[in-house]
VEXPASE-277581 format. One record per residue (C-alpha): x, z, y; residue number from 1. Coordinates in nm, 3 decimals. Example, Ala and Ser with C-alpha at 12.3 -4.5 7.8 and 13.67 -1.06 7.14 Angstrom:
residues 2
{u: 1.230 w: 0.780 v: -0.450 pos: 1} .
{u: 1.367 w: 0.714 v: -0.106 pos: 2} .
//
This chain:
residues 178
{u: -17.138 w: -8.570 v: 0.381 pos: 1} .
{u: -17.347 w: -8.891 v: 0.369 pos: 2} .
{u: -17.722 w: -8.961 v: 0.323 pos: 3} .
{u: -17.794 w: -9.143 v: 0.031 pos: 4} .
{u: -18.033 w: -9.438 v: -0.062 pos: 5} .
{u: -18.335 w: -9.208 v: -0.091 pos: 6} .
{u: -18.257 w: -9.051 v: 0.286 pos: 7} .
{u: -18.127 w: -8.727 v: 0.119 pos: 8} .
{u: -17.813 w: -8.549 v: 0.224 pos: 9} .
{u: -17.490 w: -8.549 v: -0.037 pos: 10} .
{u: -17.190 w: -8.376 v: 0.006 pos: 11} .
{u: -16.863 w: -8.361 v: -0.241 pos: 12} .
{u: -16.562 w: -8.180 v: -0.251 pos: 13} .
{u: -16.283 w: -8.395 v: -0.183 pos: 14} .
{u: -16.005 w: -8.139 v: -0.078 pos: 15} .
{u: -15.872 w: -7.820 v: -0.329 pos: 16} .
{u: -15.606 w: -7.585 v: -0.144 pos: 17} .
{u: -15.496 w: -7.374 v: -0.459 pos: 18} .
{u: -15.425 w: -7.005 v: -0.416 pos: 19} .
{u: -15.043 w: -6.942 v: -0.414 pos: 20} .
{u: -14.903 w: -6.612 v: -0.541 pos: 21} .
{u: -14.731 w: -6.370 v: -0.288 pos: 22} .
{u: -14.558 w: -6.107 v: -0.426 pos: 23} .
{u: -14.695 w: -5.831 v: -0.233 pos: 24} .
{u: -15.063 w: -5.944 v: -0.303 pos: 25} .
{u: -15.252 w: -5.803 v: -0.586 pos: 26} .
{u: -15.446 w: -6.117 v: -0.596 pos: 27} .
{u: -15.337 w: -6.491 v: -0.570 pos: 28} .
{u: -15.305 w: -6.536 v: -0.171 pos: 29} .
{u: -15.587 w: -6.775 v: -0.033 pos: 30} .
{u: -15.539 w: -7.067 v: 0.184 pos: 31} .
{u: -15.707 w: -6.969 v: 0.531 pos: 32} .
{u: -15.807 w: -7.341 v: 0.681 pos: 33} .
{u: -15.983 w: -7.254 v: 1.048 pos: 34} .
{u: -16.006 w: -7.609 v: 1.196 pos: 35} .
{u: -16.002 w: -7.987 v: 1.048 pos: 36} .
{u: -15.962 w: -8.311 v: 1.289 pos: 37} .
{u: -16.026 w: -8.662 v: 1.238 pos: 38} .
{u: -15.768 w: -8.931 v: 1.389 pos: 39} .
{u: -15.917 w: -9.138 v: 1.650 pos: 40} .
{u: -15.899 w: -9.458 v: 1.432 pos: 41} .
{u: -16.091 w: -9.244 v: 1.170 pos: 42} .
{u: -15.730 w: -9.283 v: 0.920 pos: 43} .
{u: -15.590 w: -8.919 v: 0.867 pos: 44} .
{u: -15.746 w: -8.574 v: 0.854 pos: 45} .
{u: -15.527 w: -8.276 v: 0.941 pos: 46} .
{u: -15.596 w: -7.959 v: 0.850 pos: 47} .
{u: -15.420 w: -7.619 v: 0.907 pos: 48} .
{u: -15.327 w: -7.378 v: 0.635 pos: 49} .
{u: -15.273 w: -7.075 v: 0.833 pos: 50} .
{u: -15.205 w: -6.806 v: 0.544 pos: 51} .
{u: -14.997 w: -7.011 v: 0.336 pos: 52} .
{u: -14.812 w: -7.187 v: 0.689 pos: 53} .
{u: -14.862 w: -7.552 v: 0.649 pos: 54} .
{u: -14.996 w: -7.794 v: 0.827 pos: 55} .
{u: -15.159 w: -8.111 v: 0.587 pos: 56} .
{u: -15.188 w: -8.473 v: 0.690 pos: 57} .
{u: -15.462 w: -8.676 v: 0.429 pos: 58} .
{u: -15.528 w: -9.035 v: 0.464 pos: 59} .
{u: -15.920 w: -9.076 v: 0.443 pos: 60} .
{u: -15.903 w: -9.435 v: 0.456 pos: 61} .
{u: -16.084 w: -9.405 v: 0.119 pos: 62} .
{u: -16.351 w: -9.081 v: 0.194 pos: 63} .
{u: -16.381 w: -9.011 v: -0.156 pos: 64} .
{u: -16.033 w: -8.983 v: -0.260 pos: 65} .
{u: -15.818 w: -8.847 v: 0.018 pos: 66} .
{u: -15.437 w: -8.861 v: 0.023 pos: 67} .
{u: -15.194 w: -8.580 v: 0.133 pos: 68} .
{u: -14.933 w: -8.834 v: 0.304 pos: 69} .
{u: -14.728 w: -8.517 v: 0.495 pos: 70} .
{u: -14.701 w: -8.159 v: 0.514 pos: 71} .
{u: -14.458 w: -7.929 v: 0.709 pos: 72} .
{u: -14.444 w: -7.540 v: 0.733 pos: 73} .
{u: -14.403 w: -7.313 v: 1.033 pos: 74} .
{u: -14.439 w: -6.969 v: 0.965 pos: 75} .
{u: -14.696 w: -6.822 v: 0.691 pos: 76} .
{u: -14.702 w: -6.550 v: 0.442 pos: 77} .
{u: -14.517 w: -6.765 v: 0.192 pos: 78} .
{u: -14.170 w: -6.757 v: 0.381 pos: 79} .
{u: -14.145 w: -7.164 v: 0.313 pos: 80} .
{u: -14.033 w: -7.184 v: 0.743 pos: 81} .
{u: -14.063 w: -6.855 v: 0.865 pos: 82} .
{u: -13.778 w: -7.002 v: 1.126 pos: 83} .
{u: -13.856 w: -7.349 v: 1.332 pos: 84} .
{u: -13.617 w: -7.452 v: 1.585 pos: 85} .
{u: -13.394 w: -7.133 v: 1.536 pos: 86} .
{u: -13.733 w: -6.907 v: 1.637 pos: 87} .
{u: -13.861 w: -6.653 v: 1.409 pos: 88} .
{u: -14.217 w: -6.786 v: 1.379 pos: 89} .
{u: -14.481 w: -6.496 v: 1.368 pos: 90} .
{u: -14.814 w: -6.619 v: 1.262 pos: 91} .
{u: -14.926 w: -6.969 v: 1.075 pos: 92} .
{u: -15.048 w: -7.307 v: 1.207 pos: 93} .
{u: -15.395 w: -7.200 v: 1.386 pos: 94} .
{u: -15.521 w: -7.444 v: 1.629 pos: 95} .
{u: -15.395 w: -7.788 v: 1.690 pos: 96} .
{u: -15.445 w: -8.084 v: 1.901 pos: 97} .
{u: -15.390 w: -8.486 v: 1.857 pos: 98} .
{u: -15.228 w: -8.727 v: 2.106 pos: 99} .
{u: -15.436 w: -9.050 v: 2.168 pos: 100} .
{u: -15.212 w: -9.243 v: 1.984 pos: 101} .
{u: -15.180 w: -9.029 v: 1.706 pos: 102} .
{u: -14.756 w: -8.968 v: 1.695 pos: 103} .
{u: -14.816 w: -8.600 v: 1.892 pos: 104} .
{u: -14.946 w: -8.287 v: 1.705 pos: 105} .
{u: -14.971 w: -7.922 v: 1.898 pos: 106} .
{u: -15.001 w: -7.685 v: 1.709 pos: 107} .
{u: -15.004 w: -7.237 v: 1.786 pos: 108} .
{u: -14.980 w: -6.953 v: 1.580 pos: 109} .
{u: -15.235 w: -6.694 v: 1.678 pos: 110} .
{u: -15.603 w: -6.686 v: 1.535 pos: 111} .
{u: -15.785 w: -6.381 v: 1.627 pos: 112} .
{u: -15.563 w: -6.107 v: 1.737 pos: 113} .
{u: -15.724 w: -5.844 v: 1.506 pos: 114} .
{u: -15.662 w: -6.082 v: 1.198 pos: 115} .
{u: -15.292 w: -6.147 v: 1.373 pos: 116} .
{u: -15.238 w: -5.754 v: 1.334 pos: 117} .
{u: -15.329 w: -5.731 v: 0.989 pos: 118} .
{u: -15.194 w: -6.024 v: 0.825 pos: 119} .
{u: -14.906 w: -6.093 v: 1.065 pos: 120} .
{u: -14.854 w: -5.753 v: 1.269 pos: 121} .
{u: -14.502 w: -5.887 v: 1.438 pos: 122} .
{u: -14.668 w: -6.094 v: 1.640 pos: 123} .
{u: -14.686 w: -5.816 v: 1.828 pos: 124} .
{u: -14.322 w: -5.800 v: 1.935 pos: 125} .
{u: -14.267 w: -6.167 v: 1.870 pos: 126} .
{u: -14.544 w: -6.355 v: 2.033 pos: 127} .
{u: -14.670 w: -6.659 v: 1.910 pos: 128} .
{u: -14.522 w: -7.004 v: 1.932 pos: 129} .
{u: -14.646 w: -7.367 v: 1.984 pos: 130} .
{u: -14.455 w: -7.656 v: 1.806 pos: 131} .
{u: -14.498 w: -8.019 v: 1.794 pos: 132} .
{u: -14.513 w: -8.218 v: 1.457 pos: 133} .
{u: -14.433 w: -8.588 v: 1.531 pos: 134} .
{u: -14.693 w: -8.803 v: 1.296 pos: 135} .
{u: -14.659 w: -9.141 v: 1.164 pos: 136} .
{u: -14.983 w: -9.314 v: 1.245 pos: 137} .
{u: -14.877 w: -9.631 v: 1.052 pos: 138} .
{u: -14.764 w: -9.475 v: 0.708 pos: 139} .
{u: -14.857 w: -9.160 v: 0.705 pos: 140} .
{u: -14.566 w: -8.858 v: 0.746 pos: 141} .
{u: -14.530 w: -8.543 v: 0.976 pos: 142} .
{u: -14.218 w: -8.353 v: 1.073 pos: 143} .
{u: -14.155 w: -8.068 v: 1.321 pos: 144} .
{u: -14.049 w: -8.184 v: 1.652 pos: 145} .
{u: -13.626 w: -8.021 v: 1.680 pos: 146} .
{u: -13.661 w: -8.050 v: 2.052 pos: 147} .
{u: -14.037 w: -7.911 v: 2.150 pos: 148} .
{u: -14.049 w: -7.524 v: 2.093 pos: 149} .
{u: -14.267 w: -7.321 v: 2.362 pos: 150} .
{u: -14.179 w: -6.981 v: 2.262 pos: 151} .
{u: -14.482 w: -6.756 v: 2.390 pos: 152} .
{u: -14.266 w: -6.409 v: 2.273 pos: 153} .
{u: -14.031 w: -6.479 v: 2.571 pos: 154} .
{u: -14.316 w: -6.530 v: 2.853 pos: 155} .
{u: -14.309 w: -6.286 v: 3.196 pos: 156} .
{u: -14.506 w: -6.003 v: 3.090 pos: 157} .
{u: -14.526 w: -6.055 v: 2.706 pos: 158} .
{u: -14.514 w: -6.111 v: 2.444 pos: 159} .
{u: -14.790 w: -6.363 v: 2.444 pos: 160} .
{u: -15.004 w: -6.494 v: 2.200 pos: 161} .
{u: -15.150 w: -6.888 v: 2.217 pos: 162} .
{u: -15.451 w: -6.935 v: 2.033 pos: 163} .
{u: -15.592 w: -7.276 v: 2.168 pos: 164} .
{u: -15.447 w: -7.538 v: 2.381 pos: 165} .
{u: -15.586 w: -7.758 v: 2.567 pos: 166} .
{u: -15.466 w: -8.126 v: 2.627 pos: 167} .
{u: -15.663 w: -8.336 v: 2.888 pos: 168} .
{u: -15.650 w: -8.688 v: 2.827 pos: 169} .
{u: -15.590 w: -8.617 v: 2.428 pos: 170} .
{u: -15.839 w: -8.679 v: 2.167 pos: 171} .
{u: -16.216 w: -8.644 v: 2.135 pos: 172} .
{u: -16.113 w: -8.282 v: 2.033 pos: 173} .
{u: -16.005 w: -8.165 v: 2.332 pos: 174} .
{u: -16.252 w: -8.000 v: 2.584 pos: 175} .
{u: -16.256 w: -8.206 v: 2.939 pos: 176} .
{u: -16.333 w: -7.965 v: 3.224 pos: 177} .
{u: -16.465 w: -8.158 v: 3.594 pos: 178} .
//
C-alpha cells in the first residue's frame, strides 16, 4: 500500500496463491498464509503456506511485480514433504523467523491447536517440529537445512507443539524482552 499524489491510500494485489485440489476435499483446498516478513535490506518477502506446506521466498526488489525466487515444503495437506530430515512432519510452515543476515529461516508447525486438531489431528501423537531453510540473500533460493531438525514430538513430557519462536538478536520481527 502507498499514498498516492493526491494523499489517498492505494493498495494492489501483487501475490495469487491458487487453490490446489486435495482429494479428500469437496472443494479446491485454500492456501492458509498466517504471517508475511520483509528482509532487513527490504529484498525478499517470505510467506508461509501452511495448508498447502510451503514456505515462498519473492524478491520485492520491484513492489509491483514480485518474484517467487524459492520454495520448499515441510509437511501440508498436499503430501509434497510430509517427511523432512527422516521426521514425519505433522502440521505446515506456521510461524517463522529471519537471521540478521538473511541465510537463517526458523520455521514451526503448529498454529492454533484447535485448527491443529482439525486439519492436522496427528499432531497430537507427533508433536510439531521446527526446521531451518538456509536462504540465499544474494540470488534468491531456499532449501531445508539436512542437519537442523528440533523434533518437539520427542520432548520430556510430550508431545509438544511450537507455535512461535523467538530469536533475540534476529530481525526487526522478533520480540526483544529487557
Amino acid at each position: 500500500w502507498w499514498k498516492n499524489s493526491d494523499g489517498k491510500w492505494q493498495w494492489e494485489k501483487i501475490i495469487d496463491i491458487e487453490n490446489e485440489m486435495h482429494p479428500e476435499w469437496p472443494i479446491p483446498l485454500p492456501g492458509v498464509m498466517s504471517a508475511i516478513l520483509v528482509s532487513m535490506d527490504d529484498k525478499y518477502l517470505y510467506l508461509n503456506n501452511w495448508l498447502h506446506g510451503d514456505m515462498r521466498q519473492y524478491d520485492i526488489s520491484d513492489p509491483h511485480n514480485p518474484v517467487l525466487t524459492g520454495q520448499v515444503y515441510m509437511g501440508g495437506l498436499l503430501g509434497k514433504a510430509p517427511e523432512v530430515n527422516g521426521v514425519e512432519v505433522a502440521g505446515g510452515p506456521q510461524m517463522f523467523q529471519l537471521s540478521l543476515d538473511g541465510k537463517r529461516l526458523y520455521v514451526t508447525t503448529s498454529l492454533f491447536s484447535t485448527w491443529d486438531n482439525q486439519f492436522y489431528p496427528e499432531i497430537r501423537e507427533k508433536g510439531g517440529v521446527m526446521l531451518q531453510i538456509d536462504c540465499d540473500p544474494e540470488n534468491g533460493g531456499m532449501k531445508v537445512n539436512p542437519n537442523f531438525m528440533i523434533n518437539f514430538g520427542k520432548e520430556p513430557n510430550g508431545p509438544s507443539r511450537c507455535h512461535e519462536a523467538r530469536y533475540p538478536g534476529g530481525d526487526c520481527t522478533s520480540d526483544i524482552w529487557l
